[in-house]
C-alpha beads as a LAMMPS data file, in Angstrom:
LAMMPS data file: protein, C-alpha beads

83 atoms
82 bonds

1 atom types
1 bond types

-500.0 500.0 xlo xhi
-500.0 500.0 ylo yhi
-500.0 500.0 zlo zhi

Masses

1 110.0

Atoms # bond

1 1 1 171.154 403.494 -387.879
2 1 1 172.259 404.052 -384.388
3 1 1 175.848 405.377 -383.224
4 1 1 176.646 402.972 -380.206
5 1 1 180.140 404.265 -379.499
6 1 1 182.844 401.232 -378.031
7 1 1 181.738 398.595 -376.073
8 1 1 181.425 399.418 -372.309
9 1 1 182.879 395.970 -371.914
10 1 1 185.923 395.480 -373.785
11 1 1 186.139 398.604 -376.067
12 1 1 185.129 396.793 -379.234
13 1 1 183.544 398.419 -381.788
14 1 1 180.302 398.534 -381.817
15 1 1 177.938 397.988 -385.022
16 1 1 174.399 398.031 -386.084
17 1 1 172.717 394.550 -387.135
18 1 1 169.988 391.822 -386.525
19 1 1 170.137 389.877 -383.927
20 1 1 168.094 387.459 -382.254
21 1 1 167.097 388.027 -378.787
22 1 1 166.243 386.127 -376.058
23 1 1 164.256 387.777 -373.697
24 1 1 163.222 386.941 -369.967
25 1 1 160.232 389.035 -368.464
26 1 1 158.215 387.835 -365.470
27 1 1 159.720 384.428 -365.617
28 1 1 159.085 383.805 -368.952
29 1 1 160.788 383.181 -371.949
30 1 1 160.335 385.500 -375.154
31 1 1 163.083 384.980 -378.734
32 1 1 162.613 388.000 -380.925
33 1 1 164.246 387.396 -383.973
34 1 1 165.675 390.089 -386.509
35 1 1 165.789 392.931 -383.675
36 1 1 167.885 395.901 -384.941
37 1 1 170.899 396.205 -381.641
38 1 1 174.104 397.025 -381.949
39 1 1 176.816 394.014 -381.507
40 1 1 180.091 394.387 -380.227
41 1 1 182.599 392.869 -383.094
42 1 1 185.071 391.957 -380.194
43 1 1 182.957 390.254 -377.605
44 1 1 179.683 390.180 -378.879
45 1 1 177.662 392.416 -376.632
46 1 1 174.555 393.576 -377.369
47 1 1 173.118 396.937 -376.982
48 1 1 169.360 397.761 -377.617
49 1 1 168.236 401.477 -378.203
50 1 1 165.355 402.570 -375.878
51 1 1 162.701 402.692 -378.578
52 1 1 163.707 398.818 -379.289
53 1 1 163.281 397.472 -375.283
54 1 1 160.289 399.547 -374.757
55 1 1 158.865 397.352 -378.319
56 1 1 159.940 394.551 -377.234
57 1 1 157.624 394.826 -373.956
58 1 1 155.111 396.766 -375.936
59 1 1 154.421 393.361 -377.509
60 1 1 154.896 391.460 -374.671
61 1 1 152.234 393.237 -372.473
62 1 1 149.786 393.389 -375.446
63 1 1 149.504 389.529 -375.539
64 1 1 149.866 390.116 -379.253
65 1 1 149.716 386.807 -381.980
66 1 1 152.988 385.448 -381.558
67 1 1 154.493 383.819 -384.945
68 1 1 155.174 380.444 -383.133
69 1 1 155.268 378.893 -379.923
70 1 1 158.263 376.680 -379.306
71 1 1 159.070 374.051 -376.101
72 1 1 161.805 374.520 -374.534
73 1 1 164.051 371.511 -372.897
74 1 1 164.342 372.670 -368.544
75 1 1 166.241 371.266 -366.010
76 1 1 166.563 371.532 -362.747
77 1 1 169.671 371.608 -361.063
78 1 1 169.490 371.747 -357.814
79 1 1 171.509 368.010 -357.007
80 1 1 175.231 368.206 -355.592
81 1 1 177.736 367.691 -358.452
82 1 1 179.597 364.811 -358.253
83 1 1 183.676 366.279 -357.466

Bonds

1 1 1 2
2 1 2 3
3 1 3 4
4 1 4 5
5 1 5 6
6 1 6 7
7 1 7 8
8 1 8 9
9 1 9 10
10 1 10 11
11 1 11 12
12 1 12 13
13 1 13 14
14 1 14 15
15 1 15 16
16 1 16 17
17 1 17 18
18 1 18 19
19 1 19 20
20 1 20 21
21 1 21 22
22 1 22 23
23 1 23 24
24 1 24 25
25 1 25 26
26 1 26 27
27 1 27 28
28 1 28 29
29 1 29 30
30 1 30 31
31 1 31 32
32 1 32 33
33 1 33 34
34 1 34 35
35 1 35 36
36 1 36 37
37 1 37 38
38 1 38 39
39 1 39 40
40 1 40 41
41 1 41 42
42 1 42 43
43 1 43 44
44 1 44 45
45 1 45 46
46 1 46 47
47 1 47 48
48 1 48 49
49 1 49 50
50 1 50 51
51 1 51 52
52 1 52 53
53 1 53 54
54 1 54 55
55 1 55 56
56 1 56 57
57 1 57 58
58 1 58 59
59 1 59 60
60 1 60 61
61 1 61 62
62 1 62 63
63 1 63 64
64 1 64 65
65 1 65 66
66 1 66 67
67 1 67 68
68 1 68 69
69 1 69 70
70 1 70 71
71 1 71 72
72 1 72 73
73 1 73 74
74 1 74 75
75 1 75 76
76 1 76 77
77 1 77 78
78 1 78 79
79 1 79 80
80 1 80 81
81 1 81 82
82 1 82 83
């Protein structure tokens, strides 16, 4: 367990749990589920310790078995929106 002191954002308190993550890195798209980070109760922040982000790339870089591979829905929107 982690102290995380108030939310830099709001002053919420800030708590240990689980989260799940989603994680951009060189243009891609990376969801880590069940990653220890603190979570403001207020706003919902999230706060990662060192150890945890330097993991998470750990395991990106290593090109390690991934548990599943999911598509994702993209759009581009680049048209003028109608007024």
């Amino acid at each position: 367990m982690h102290k995380f002191g108030d939310c830099s954002f709001c002053g919420g308190e800030v708590q240990n749990d689980l989260v799940e993550l989603d994680y951009r890195y060189k243009g891609n798209l990376y969801i880590f589920k069940e990653v220890p980070a603190g979570v403001c109760q207020q706003c919902g922040e999230k706060y990662l310790i060192g150890k945890v982000s330097r993991e998470i790339e750990r395991r990106i870089n290593a090109r390690e078995k991934w548990n599943k591979t999911i598509n994702v829905p993209l759009n581009i929107f680049s048209e003028v929106v109608p007024t």
